[in-house]
PDB file of N, H, CA, C and O in Angstrom:
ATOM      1  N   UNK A   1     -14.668  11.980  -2.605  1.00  0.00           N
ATOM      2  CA  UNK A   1     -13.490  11.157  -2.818  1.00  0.00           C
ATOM      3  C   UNK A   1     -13.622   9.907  -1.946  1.00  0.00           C
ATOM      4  O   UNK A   1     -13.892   9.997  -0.748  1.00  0.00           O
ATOM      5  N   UNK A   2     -13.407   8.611  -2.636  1.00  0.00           N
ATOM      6  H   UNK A   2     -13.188   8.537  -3.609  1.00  0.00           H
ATOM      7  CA  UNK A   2     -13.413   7.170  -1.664  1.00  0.00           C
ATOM      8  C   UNK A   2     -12.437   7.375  -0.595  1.00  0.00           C
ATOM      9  O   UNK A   2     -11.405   8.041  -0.510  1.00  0.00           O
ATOM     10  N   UNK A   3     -13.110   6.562   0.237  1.00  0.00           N
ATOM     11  H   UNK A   3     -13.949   6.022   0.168  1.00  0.00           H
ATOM     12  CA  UNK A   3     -11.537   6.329   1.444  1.00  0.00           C
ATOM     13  C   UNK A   3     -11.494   4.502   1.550  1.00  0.00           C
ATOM     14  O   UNK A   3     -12.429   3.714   1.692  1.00  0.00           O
ATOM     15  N   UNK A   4     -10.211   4.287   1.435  1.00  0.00           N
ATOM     16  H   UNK A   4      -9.451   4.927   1.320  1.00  0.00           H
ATOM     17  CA  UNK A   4     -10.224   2.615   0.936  1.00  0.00           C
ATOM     18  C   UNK A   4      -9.089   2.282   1.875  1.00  0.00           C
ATOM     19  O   UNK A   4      -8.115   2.911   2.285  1.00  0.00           O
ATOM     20  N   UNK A   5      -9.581   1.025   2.074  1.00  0.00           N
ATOM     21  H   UNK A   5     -10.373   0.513   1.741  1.00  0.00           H
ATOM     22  CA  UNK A   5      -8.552   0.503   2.973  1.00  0.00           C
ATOM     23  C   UNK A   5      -7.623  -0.606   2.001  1.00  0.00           C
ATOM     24  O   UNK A   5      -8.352  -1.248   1.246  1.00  0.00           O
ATOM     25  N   UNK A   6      -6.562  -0.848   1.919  1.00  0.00           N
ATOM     26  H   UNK A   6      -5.969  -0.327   2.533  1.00  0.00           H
ATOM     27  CA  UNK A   6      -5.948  -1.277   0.925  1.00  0.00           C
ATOM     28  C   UNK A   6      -5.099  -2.443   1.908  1.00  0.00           C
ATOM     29  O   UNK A   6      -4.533  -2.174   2.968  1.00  0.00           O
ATOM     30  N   UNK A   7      -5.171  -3.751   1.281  1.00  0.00           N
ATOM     31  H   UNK A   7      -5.631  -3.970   0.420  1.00  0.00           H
ATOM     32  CA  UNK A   7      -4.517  -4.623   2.202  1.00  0.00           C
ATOM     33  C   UNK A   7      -3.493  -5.406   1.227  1.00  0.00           C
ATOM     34  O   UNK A   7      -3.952  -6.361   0.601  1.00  0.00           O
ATOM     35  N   UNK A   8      -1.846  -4.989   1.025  1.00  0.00           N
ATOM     36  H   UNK A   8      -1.472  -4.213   1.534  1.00  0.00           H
ATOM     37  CA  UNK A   8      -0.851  -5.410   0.049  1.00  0.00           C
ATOM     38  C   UNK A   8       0.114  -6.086   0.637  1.00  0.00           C
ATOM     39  O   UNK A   8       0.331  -6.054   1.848  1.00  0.00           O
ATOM     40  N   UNK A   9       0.891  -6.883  -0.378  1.00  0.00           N
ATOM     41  H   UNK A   9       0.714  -6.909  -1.361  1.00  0.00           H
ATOM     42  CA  UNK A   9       2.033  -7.531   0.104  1.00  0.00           C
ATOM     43  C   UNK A   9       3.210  -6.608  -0.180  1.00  0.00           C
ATOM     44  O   UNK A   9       3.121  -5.955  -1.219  1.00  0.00           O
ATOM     45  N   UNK A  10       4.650  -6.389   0.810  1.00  0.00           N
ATOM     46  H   UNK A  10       4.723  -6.920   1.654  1.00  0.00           H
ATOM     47  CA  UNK A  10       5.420  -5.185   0.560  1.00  0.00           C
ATOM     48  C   UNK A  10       6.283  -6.221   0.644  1.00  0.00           C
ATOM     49  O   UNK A  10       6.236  -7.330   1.176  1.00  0.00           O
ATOM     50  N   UNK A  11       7.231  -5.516  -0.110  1.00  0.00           N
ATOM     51  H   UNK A  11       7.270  -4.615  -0.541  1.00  0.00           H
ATOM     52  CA  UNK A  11       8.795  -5.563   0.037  1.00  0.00           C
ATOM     53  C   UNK A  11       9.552  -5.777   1.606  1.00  0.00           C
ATOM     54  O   UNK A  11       9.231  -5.228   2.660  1.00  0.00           O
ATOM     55  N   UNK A  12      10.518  -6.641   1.393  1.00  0.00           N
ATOM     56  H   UNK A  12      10.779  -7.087   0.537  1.00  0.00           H
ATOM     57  CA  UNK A  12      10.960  -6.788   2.744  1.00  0.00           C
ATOM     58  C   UNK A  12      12.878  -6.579   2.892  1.00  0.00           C
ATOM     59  O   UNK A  12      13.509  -7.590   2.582  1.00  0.00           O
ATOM     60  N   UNK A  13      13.518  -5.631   3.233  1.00  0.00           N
ATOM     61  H   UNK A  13      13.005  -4.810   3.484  1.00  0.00           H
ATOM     62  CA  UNK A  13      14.644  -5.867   2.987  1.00  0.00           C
ATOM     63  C   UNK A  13      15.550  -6.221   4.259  1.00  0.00           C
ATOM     64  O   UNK A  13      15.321  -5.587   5.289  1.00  0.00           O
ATOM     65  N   UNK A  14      16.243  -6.884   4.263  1.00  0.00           N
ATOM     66  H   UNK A  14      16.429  -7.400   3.426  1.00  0.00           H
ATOM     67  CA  UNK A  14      17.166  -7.211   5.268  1.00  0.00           C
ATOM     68  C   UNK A  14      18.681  -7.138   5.202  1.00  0.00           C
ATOM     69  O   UNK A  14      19.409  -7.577   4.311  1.00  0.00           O
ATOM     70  N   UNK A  15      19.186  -6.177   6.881  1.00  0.00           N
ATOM     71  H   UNK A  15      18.595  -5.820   7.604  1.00  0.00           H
ATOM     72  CA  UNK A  15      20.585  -5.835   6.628  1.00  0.00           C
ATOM     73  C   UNK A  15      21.126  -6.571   7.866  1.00  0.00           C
ATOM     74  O   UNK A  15      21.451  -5.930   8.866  1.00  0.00           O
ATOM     75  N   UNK A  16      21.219  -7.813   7.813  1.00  0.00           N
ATOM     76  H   UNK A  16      20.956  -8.334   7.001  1.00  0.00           H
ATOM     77  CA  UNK A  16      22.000  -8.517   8.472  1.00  0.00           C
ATOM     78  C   UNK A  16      21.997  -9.826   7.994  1.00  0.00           C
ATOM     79  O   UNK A  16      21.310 -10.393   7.145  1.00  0.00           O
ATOM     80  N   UNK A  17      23.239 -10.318   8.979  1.00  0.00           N
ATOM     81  H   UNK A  17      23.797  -9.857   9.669  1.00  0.00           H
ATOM     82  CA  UNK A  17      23.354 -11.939   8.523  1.00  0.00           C
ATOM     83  C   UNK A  17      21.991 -12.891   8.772  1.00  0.00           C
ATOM     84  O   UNK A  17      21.384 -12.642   9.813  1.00  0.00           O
ATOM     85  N   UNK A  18      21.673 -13.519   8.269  1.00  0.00           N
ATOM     86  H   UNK A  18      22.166 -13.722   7.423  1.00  0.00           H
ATOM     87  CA  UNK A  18      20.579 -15.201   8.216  1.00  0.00           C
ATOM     88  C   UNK A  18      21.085 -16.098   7.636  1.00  0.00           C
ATOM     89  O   UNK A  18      21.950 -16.160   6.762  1.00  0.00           O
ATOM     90  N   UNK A  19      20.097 -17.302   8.529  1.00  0.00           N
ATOM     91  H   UNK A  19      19.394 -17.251   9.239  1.00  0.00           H
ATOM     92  CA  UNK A  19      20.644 -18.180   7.998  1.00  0.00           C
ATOM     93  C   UNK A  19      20.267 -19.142   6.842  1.00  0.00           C
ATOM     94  O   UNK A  19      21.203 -19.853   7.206  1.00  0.00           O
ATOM     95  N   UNK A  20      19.937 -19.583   6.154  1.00  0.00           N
ATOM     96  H   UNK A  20      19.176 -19.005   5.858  1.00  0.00           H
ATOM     97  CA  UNK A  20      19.646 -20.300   4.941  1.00  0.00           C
ATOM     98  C   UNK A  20      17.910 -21.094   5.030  1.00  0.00           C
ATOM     99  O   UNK A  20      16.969 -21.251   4.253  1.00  0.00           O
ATOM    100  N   UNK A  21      18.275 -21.478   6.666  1.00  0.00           N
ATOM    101  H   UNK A  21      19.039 -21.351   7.298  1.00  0.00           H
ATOM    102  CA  UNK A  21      17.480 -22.249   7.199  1.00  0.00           C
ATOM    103  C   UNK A  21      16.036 -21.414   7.321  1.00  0.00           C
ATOM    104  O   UNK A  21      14.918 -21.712   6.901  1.00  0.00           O
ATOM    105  N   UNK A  22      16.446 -20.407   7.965  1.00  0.00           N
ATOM    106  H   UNK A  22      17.355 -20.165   8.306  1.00  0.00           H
ATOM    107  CA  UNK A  22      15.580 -18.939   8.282  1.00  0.00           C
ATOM    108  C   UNK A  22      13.975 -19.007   7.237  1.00  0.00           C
ATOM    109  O   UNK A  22      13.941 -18.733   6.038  1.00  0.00           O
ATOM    110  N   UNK A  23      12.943 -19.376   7.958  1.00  0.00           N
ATOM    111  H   UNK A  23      12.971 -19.599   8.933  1.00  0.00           H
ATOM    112  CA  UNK A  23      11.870 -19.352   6.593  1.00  0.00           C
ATOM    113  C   UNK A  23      11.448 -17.865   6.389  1.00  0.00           C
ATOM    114  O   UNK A  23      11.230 -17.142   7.361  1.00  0.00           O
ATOM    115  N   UNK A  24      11.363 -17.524   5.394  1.00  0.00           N
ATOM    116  H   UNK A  24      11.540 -18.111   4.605  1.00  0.00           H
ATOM    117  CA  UNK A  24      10.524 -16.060   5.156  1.00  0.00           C
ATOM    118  C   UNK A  24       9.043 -16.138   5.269  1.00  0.00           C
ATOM    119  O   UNK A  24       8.383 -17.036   4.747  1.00  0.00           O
ATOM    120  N   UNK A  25       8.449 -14.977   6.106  1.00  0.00           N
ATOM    121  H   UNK A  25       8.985 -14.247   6.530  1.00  0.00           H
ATOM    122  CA  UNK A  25       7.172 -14.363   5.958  1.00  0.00           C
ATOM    123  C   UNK A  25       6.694 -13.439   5.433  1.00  0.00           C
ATOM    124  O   UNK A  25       7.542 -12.695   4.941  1.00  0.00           O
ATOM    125  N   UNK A  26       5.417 -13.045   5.271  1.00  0.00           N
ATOM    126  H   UNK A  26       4.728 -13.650   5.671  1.00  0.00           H
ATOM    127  CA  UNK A  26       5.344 -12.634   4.422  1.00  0.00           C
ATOM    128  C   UNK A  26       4.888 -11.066   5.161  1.00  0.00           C
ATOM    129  O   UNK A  26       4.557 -10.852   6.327  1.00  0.00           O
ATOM    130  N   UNK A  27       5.004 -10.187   4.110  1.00  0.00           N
ATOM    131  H   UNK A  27       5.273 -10.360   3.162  1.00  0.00           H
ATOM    132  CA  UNK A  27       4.671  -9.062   4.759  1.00  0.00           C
ATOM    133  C   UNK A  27       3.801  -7.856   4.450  1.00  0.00           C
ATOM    134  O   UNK A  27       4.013  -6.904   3.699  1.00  0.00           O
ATOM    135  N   UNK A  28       2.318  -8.272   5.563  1.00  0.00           N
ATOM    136  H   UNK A  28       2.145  -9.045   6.174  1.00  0.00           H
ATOM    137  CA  UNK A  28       1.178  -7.735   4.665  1.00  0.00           C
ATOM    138  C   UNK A  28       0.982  -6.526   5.759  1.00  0.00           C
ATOM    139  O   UNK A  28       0.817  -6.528   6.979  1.00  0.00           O
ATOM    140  N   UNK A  29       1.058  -5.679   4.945  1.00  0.00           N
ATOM    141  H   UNK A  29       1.192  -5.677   3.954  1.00  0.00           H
ATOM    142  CA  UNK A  29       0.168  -4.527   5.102  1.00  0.00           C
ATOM    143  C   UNK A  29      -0.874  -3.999   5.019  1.00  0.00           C
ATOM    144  O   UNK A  29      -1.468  -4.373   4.008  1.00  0.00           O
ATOM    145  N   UNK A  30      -1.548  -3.109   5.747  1.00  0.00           N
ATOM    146  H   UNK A  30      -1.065  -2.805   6.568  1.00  0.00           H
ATOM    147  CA  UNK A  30      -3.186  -2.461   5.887  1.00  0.00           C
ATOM    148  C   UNK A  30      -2.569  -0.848   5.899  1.00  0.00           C
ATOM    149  O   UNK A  30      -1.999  -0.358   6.874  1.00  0.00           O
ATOM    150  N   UNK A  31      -2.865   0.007   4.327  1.00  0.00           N
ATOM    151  H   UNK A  31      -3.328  -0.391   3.535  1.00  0.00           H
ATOM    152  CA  UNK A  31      -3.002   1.200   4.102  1.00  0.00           C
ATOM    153  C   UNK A  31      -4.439   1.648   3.996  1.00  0.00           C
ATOM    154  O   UNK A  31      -5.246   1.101   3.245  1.00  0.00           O
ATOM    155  N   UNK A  32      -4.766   2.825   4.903  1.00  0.00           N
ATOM    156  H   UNK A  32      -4.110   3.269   5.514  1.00  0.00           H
ATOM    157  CA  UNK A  32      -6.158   3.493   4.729  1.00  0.00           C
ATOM    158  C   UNK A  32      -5.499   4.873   4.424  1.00  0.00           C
ATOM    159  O   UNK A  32      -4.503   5.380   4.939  1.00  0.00           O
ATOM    160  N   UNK A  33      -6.606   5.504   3.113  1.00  0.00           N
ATOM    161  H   UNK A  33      -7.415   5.092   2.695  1.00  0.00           H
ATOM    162  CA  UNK A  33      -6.186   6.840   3.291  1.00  0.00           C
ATOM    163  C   UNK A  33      -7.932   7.113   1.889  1.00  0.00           C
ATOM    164  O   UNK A  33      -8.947   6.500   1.556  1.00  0.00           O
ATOM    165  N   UNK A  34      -7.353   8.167   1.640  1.00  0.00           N
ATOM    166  H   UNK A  34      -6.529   8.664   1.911  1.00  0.00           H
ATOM    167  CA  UNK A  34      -7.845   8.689   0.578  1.00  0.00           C
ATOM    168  C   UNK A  34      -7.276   8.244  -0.797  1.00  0.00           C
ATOM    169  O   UNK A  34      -6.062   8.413  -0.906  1.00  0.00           O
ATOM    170  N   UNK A  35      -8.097   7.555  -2.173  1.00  0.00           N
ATOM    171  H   UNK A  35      -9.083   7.417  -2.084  1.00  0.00           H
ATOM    172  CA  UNK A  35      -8.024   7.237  -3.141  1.00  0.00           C
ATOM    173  C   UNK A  35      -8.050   8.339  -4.230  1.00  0.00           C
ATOM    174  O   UNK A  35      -8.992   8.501  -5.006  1.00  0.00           O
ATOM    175  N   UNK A  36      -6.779   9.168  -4.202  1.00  0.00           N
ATOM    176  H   UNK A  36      -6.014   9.036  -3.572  1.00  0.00           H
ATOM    177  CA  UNK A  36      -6.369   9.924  -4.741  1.00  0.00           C
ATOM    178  C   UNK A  36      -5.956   9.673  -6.383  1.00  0.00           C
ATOM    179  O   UNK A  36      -6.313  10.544  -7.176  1.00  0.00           O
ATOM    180  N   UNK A  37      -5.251   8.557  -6.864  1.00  0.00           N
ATOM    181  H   UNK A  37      -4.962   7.849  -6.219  1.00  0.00           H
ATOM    182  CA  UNK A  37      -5.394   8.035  -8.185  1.00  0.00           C
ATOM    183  C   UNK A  37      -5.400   6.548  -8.704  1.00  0.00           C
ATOM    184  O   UNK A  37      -4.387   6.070  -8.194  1.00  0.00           O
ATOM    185  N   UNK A  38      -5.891   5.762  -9.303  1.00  0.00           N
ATOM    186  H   UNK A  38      -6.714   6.150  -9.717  1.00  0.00           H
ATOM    187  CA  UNK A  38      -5.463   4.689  -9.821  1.00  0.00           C
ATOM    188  C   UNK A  38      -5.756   4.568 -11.351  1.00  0.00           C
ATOM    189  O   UNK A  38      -6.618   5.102 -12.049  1.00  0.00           O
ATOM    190  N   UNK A  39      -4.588   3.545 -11.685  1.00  0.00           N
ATOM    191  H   UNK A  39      -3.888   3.111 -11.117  1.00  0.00           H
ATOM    192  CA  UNK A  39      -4.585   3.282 -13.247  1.00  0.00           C
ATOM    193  C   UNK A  39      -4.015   1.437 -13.334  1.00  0.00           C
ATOM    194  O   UNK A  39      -3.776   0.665 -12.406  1.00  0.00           O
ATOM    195  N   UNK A  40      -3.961   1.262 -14.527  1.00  0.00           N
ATOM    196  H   UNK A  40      -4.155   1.889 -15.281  1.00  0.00           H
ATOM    197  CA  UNK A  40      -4.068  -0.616 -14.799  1.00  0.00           C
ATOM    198  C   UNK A  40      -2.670  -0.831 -13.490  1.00  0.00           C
ATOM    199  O   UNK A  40      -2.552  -1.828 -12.778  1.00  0.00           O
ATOM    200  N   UNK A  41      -2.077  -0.037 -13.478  1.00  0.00           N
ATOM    201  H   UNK A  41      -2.173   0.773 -14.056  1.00  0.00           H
ATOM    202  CA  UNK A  41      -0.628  -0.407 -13.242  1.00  0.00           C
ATOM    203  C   UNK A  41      -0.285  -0.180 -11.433  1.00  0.00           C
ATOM    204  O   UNK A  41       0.481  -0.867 -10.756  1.00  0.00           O
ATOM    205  N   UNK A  42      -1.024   0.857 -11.029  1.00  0.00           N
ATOM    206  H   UNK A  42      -1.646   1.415 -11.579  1.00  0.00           H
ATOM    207  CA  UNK A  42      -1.175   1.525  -9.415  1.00  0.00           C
ATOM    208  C   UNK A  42      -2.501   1.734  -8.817  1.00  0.00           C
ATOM    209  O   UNK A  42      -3.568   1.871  -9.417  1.00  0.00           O
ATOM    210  N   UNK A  43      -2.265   1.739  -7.425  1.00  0.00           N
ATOM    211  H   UNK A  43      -1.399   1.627  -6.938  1.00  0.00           H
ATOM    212  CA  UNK A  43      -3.223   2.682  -7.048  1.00  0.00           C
ATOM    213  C   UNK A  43      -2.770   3.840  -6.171  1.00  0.00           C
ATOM    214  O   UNK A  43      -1.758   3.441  -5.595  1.00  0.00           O
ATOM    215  N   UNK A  44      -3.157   5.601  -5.647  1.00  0.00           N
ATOM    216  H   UNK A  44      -3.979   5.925  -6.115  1.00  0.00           H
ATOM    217  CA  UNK A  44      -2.040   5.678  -5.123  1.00  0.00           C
ATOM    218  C   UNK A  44      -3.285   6.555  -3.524  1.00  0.00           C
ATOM    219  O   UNK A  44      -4.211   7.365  -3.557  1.00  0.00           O
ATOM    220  N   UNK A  45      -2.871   6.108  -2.851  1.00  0.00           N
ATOM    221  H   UNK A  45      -2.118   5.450  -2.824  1.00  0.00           H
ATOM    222  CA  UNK A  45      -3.560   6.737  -1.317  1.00  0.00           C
ATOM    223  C   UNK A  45      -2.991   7.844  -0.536  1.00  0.00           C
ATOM    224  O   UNK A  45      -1.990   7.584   0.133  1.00  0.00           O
ATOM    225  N   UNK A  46      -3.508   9.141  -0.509  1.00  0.00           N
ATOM    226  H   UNK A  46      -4.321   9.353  -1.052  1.00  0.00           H
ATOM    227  CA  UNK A  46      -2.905  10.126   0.355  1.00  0.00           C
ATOM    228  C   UNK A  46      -3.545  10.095   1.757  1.00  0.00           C
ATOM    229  O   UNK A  46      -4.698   9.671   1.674  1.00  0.00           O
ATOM    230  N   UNK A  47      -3.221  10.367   2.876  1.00  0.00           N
ATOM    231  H   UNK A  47      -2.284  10.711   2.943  1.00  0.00           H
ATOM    232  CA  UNK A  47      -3.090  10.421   4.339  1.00  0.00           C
ATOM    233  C   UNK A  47      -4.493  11.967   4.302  1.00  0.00           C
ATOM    234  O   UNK A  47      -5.514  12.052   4.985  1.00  0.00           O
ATOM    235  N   UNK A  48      -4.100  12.695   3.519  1.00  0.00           N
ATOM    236  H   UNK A  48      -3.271  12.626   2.964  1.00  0.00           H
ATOM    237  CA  UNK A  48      -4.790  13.898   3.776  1.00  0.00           C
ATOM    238  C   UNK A  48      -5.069  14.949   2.524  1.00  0.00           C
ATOM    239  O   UNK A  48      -4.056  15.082   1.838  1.00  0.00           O
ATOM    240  N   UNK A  49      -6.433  15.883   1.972  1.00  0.00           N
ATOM    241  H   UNK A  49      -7.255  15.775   2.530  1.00  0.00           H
ATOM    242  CA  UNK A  49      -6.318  15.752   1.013  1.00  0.00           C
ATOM    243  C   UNK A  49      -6.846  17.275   0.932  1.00  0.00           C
ATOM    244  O   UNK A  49      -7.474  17.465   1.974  1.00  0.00           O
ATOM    245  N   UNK A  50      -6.859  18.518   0.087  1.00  0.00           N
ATOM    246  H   UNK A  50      -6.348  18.364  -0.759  1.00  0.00           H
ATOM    247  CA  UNK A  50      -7.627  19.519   0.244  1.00  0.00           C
ATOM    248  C   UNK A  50      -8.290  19.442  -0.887  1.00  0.00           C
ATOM    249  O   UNK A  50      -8.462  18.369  -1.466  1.00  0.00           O
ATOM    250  N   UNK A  51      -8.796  20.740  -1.384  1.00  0.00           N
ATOM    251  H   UNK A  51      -8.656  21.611  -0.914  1.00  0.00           H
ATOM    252  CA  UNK A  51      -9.768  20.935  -2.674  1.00  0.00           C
ATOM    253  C   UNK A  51      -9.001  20.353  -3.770  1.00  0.00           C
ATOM    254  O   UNK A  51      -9.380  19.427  -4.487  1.00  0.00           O
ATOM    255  N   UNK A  52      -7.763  21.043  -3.846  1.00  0.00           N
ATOM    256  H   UNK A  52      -7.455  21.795  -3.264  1.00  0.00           H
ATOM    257  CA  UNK A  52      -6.907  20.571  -5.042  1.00  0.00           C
ATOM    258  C   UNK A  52      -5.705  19.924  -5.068  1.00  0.00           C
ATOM    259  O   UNK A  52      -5.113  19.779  -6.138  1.00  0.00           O
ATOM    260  N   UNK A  53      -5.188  19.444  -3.861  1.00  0.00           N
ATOM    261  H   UNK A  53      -5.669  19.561  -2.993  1.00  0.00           H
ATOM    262  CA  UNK A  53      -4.047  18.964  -3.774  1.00  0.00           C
ATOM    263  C   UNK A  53      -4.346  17.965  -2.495  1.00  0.00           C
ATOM    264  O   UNK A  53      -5.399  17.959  -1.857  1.00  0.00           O
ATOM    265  N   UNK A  54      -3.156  17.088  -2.244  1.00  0.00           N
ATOM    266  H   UNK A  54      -2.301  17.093  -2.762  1.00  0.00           H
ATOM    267  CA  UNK A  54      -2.969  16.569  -1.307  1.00  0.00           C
ATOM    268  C   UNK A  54      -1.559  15.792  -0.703  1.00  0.00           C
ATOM    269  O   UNK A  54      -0.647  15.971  -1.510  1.00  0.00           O
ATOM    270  N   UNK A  55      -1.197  15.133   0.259  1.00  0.00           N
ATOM    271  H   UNK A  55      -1.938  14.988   0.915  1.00  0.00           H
ATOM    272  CA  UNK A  55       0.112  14.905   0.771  1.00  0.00           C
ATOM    273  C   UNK A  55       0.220  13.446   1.284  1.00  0.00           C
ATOM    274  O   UNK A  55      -0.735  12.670   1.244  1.00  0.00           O
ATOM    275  N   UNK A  56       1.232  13.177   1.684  1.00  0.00           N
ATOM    276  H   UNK A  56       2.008  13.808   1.716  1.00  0.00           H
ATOM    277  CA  UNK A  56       1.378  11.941   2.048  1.00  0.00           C
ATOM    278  C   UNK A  56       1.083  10.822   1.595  1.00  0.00           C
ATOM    279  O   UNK A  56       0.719   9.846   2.251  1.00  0.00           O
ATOM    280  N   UNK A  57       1.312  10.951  -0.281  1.00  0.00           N
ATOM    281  H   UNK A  57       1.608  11.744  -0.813  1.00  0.00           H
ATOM    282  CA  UNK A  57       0.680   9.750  -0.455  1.00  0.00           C
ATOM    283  C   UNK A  57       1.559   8.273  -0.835  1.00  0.00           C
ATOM    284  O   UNK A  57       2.778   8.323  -0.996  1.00  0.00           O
ATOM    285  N   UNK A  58       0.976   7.286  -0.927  1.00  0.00           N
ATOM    286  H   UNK A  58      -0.015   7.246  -0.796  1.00  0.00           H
ATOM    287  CA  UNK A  58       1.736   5.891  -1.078  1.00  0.00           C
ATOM    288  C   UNK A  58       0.667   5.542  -2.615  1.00  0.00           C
ATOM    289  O   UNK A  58      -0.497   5.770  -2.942  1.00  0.00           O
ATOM    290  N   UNK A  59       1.863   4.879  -3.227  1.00  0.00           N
ATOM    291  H   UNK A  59       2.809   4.694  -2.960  1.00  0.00           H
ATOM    292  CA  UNK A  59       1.800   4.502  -4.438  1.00  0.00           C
ATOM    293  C   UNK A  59       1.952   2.749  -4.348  1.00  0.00           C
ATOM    294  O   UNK A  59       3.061   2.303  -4.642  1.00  0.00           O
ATOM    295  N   UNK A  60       1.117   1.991  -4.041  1.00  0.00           N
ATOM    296  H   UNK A  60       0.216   2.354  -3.802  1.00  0.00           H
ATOM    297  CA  UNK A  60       1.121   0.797  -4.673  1.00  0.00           C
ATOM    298  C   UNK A  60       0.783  -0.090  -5.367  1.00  0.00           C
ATOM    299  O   UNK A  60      -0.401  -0.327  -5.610  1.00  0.00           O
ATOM    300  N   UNK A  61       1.749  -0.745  -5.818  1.00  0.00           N
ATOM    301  H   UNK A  61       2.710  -0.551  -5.620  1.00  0.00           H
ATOM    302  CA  UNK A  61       1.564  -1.803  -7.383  1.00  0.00           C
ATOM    303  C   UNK A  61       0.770  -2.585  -6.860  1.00  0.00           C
ATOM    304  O   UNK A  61       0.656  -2.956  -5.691  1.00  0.00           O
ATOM    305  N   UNK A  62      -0.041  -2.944  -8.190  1.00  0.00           N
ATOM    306  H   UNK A  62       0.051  -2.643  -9.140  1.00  0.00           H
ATOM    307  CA  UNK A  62      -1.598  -3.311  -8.001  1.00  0.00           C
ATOM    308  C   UNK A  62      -1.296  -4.947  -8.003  1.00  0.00           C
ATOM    309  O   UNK A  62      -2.057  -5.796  -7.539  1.00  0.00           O
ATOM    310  N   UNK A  63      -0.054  -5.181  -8.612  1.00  0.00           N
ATOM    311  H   UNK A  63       0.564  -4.491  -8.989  1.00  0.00           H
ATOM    312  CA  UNK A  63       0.716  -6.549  -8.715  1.00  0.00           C
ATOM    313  C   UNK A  63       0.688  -7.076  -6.727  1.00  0.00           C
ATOM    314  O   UNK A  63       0.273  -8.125  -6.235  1.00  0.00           O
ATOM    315  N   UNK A  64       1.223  -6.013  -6.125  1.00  0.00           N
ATOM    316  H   UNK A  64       1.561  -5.161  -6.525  1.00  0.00           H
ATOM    317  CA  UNK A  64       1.174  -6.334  -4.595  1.00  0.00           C
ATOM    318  C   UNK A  64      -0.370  -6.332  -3.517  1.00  0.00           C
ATOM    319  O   UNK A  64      -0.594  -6.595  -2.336  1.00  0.00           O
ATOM    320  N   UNK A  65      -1.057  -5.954  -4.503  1.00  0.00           N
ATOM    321  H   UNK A  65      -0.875  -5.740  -5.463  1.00  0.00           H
ATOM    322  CA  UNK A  65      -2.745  -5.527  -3.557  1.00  0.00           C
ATOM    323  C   UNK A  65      -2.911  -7.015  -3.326  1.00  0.00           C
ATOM    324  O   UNK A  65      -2.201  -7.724  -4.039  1.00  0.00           O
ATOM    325  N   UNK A  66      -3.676  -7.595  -2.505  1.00  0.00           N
ATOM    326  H   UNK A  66      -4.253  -7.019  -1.925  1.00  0.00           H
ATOM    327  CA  UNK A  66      -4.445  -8.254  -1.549  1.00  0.00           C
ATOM    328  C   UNK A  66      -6.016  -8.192  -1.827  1.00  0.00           C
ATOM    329  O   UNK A  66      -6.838  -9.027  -2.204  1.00  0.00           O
ATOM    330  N   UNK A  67      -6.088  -6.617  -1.418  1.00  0.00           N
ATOM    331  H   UNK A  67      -5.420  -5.939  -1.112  1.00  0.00           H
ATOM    332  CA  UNK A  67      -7.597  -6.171  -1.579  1.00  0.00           C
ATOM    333  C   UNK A  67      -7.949  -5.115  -1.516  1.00  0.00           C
ATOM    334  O   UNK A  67      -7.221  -4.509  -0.730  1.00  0.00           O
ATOM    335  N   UNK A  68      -8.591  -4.590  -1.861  1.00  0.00           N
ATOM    336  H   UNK A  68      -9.182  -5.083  -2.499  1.00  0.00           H
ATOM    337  CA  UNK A  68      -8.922  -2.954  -1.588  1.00  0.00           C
ATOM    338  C   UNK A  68     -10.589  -2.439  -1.509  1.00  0.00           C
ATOM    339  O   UNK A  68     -11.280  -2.589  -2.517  1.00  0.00           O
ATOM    340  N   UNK A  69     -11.183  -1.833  -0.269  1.00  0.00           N
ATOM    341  H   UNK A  69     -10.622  -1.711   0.550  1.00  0.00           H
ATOM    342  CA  UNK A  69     -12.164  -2.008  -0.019  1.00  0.00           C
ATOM    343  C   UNK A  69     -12.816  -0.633   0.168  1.00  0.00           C
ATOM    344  O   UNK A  69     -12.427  -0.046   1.178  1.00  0.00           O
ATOM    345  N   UNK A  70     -13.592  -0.081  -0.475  1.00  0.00           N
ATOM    346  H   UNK A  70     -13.908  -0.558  -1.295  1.00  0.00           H
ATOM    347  CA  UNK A  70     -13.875   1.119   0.164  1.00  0.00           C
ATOM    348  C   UNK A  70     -14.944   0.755   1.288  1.00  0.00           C
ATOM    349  O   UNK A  70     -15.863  -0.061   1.354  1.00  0.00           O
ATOM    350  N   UNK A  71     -14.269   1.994   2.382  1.00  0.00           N
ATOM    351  H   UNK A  71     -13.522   2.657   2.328  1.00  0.00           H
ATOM    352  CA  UNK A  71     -14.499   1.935   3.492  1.00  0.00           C
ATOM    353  C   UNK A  71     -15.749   3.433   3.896  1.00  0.00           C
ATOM    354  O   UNK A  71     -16.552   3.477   4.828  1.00  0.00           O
ATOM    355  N   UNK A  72     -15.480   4.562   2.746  1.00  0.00           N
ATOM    356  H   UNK A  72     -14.828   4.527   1.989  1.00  0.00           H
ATOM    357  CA  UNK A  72     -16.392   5.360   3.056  1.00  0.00           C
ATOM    358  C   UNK A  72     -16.330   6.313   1.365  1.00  0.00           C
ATOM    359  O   UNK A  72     -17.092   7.258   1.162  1.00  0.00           O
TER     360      UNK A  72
END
């Protein structure tokens, strides 16, 4: 199974007041895990993985990837 390091742009939500002026950044992330599935639409990375199953995984839209590199 690949292990990929995945470098995406995420969602950013904010629960307080700003001000108009306020510029936004952007907010990139670095996921490594195991390349557990991808299709046209995702890719999805679990943390940890056994023969037939595995846990912890993150699902992101391929619309948000950056880059994705296998690493091993």
């Amino acid at each position: 199974m690949k292990i990929v390091r995945v470098t995406w742009n995420d969602a950013l939500a904010v629960a307080m007041w700003c001000k108009h002026s306020e510029p936004m950044a952007a907010q990139v992330c670095v996921t490594v895990g195991f390349l557990v599935a991808e299709d046209d639409q995702h890719v999805m990375v679990a943390a940890t993985v056994s023969d037939d199953e595995y846990i912890a995984a993150m699902q992101i839209p391929r619309g948000m990837i950056r880059a994705m590199d296998e690493i091993a």
